[in-house]
C-alpha positions, 0 to 999 in steps of 0.5 A, spaced: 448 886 742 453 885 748 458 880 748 458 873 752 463 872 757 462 865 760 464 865 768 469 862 772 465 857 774 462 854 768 470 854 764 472 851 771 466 846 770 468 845 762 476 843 765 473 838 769 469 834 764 474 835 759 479 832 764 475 827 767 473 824 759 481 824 758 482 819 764 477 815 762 481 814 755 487 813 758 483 808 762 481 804 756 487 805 753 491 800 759 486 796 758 487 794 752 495 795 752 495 790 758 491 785 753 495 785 749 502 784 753 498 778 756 497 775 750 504 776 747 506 773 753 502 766 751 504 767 745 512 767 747 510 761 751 508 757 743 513 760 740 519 757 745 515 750 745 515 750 737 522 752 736 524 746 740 520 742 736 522 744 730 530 742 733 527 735 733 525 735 728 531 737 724 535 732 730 531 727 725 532 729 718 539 730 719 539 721 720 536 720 714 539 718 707 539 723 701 535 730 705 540 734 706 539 738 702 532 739 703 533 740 710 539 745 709 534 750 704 527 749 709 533 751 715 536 756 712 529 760 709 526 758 716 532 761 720 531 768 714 524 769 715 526 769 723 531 774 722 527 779 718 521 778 723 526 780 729 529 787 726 522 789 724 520 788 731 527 792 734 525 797 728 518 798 732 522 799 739 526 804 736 521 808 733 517 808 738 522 810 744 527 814 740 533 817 744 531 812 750 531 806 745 535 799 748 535 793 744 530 787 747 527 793 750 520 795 749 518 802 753 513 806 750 508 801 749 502 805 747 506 809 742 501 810 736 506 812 730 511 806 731 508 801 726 505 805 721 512 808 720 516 802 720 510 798 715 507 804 711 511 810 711 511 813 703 520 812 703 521 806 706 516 802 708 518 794 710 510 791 709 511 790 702 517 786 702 514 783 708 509 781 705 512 778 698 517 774 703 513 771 707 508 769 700 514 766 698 516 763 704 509 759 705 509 758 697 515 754 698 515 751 704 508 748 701 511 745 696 515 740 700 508 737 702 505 732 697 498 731 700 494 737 698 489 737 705 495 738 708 498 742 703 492 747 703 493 745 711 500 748 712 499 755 706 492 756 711 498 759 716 500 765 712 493 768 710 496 775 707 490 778 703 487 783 706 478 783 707 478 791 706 476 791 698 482 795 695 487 794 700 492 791 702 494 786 706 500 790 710 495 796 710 489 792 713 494 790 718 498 794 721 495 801 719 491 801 726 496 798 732 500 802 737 508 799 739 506 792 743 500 791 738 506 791 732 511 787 736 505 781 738 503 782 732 509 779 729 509 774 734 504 772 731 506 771 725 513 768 727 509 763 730 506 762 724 513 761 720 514 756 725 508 752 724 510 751 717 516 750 717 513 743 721 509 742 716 515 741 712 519 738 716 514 733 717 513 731 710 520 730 709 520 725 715 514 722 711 517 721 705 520 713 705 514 711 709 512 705 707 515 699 703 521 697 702 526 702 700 527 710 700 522 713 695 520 719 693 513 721 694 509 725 690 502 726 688 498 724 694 503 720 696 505 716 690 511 712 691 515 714 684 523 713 684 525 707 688 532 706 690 535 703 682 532 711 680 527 706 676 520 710 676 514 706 679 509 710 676 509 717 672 510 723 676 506 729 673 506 736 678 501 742 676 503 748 680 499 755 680 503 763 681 498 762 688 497 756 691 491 753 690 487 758 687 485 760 680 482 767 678 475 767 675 474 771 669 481 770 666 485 764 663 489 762 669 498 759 667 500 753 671 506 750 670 508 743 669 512 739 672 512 731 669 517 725 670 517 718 667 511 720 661 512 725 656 509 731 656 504 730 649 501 724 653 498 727 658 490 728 658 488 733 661 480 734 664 476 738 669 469 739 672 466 747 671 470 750 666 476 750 660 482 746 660 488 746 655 495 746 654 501 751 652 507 748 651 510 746 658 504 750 661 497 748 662 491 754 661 485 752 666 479 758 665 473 757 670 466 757 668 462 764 670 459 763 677 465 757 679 466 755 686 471 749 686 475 746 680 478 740 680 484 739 675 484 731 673 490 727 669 491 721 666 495 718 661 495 712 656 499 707 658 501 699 655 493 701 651 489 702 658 488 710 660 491 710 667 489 716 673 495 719 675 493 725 679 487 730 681 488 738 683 483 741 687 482 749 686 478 754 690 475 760 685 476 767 686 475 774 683 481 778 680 482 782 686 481 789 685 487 794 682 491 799 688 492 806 686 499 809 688 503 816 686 509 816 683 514 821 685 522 823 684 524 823 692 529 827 696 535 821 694 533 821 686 529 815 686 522 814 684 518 812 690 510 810 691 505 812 695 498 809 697 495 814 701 493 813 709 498 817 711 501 824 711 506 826 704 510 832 705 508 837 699 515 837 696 514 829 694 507 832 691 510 838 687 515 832 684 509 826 682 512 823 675 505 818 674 499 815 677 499 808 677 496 802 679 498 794 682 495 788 684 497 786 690 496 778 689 494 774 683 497 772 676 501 778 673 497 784 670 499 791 668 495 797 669 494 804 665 491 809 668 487 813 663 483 819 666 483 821 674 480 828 678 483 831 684 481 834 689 483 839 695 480 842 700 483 847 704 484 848 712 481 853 716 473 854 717 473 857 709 474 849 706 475 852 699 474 845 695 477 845 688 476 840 683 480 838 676 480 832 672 486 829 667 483 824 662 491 822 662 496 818 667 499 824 668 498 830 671 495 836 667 499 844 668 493 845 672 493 840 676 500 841 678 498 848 680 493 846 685 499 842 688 503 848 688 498 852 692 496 847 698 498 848 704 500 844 711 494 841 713 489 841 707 487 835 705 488 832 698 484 827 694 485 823 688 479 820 685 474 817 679 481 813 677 480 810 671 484 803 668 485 799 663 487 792 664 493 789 660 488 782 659 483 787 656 476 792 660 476 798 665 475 800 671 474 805 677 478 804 682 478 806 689 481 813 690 488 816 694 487 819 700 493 824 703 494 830 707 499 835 706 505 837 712 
């Protein structure tokens, strides 16, 4: 049979179709990046706003006896989350325009590689630490708000857990945006900062309100010291690891704070579950199929039980384990890997161990106990070779299939099974890769 030739005007054709779906892309494409400048300019306009209402508010504290030190800490913490917030957004500008880079200055806007190198790179991504800071930061600031809605309130700010099952929130977040939509994106999340530094300020303004005197207000806005230091009523402060939420299917750890009562004469009761003490610790276990737990205290005080506070918390599953790849880097340090993005080949050949971590939640050890990996070639054949190791670790054969990838074959580690510290196993999500 003869071979086809297609003819000149049908590969001009072709050309034109292949042109013509390009520009409406690149259509598309400024669509949405002037989208996104227009509603990082609204948010630009928020945050000028927000910052000099914070300014009041500092003005305010500042004339008010026996706060500075507050002050001082949600200033200084405040004043470090902004910092952090504006390098990751040079960080983006320099990866996206290079030699032509200019601090303050954005130009390749569209450019698809800045975010997720910055955030998700498998050396030296910042959205880990990024997403511990800002936790911490919500987590503290909260703490200065006595008033529980508002509490909860002034946490709702920083939602940092992901809605893709297995993911996390750095992930989730940042792994799609091109330059402009990293840089509003950290606009947004300097806005909400400033948002719960209000709430904080605010509730420091709050505290004294009310009677004679300067009080300290605490449990729903007791008054409980008065100006001699006398308590007016004991002070009892139970604090989760996660504000606010306990996880089903455990027994969850709360700190206890209390002040004016001793601590073996608190009583504690609580609707859907279990409640017990530990020593300074208060175990809380909900019962199974638990929305919403309410923690009750009371103590005996001159013959009579006397209510002293209740503590609302939202129920949620234990969040499913992250695997990740150990591997000895080029600088001698050990470094982990998610997957989602390409891994040179070299870090592959150097994987110490497969591993696995929650990204929110109480504290949990994982031990992988068996895996597969799988890899496919590059190229029309697609050899696809599976092999499994009923270890953490990777077996001689295995090691072998990593020598043998080349650039553009796709590695999978997958059917990862672990072993819980607080008991069970499960199958986790698998890690995706492509090798360069």
């Amino acid at each position: 049979m003869s071979k086809y030739t297609m003819p000149p005007r049908q590969k001009m054709i072709n050309l034109l179709y292949v042109i013509l779906i390009a520009m409406l892309a690149i259509n598309v494409s400024s669509d949405v990046l002037e989208g996104y400048k227009l509603m990082d300019k609204d948010l630009e306009a928020r945050i000028n706003n927000t910052k000099a209402y914070t300014d009041t508010l500092r003005m305010q504290i500042a004339g008010k006896a026996g706060l500075a030190e507050a002050l001082t800490d949600i200033s200084t913490r405040t004043d470090e989350m902004l910092c952090m917030i504006d390098s990751l957004r040079e960080a983006v500008a320099e990866y996206a325009d290079k030699d032509d880079y200019k601090p303050g200055e954005l130009k390749a806007i569209d450019d698809l590689n800045a975010v997720p190198g910055v955030f998700l790179s498998a050396t030296d991504g910042a959205g880990k630490d990024f997403r511990i800071a800002l936790a911490a930061y919500r987590d503290d600031m909260a703490a200065y708000v006595a008033d529980s809605a508002r509490r909860n309130y002034a946490a709702s700010f920083l939602p940092l857990t992901s809605s893709i099952k297995g993911m996390s929130w750095e992930r989730e977040t940042f792994s799609y945006l091109s330059a402009i939509g990293g840089v509003m994106m950290l606009n947004r999340l300097e806005e909400a900062v400033l948002m719960t530094s209000v709430e904080a300020y605010e509730a420091l303004l709050n505290q004294g309100v009310g009677g004679a005197g300067h009080y300290v207000l605490i449990n729903e806005n007791q008054r409980v010291v008065d100006d001699n230091g006398l308590f007016d009523v004991p002070v009892v402060l139970v604090s989760p690891s996660v504000t606010n939420t306990l996880y089903a299917g455990i027994t969850n750890e709360l700190s206890i704070f209390c002040a004016g009562i001793p601590l073996d004469e608190l009583i504690f009761t609580t609707s859907g579950g279990s409640v017990s003490r530990d020593g300074g610790m208060c175990l809380i276990t909900p019962a199974n199929g638990q929305k919403t737990m309410t923690l009750k205290i009371d103590c005996v005080r001159e013959g009579r039980q006397v209510h002293l506070c209740d503590y609302d918390y939202s129920i949620k599953p234990l969040p499913d384990p992250s695997p990740f790849l150990s591997y000895k880097g080029a600088d001698g340090n050990v470094h982990r890997y998610y997957g989602g993005v390409p891994i040179r080949k070299a870090d592959l050949q150097n994987i110490v161990a497969i591993g696995a971590e929650v990204n929110e939640g109480p504290e949990m050890q994982f031990v992988v106990r068996s895996f597969d990996t799988v890899s496919i070639k590059s190229g029309k054949d697609g050899d696809i070779t599976s092999l499994h190791s009923s270890t953490g670790k990777l077996t001689a054969a295995q090691k072998d299939q990593i020598d043998k990838l080349s650039s553009g074959d796709k590695f999978y580690v997958t059917s990862i099974v672990v072993e819980s510290s607080r008991g069970g196993s499960k199958q986790v999500s698998p890690i995706n890769m492509v090798v360069f």
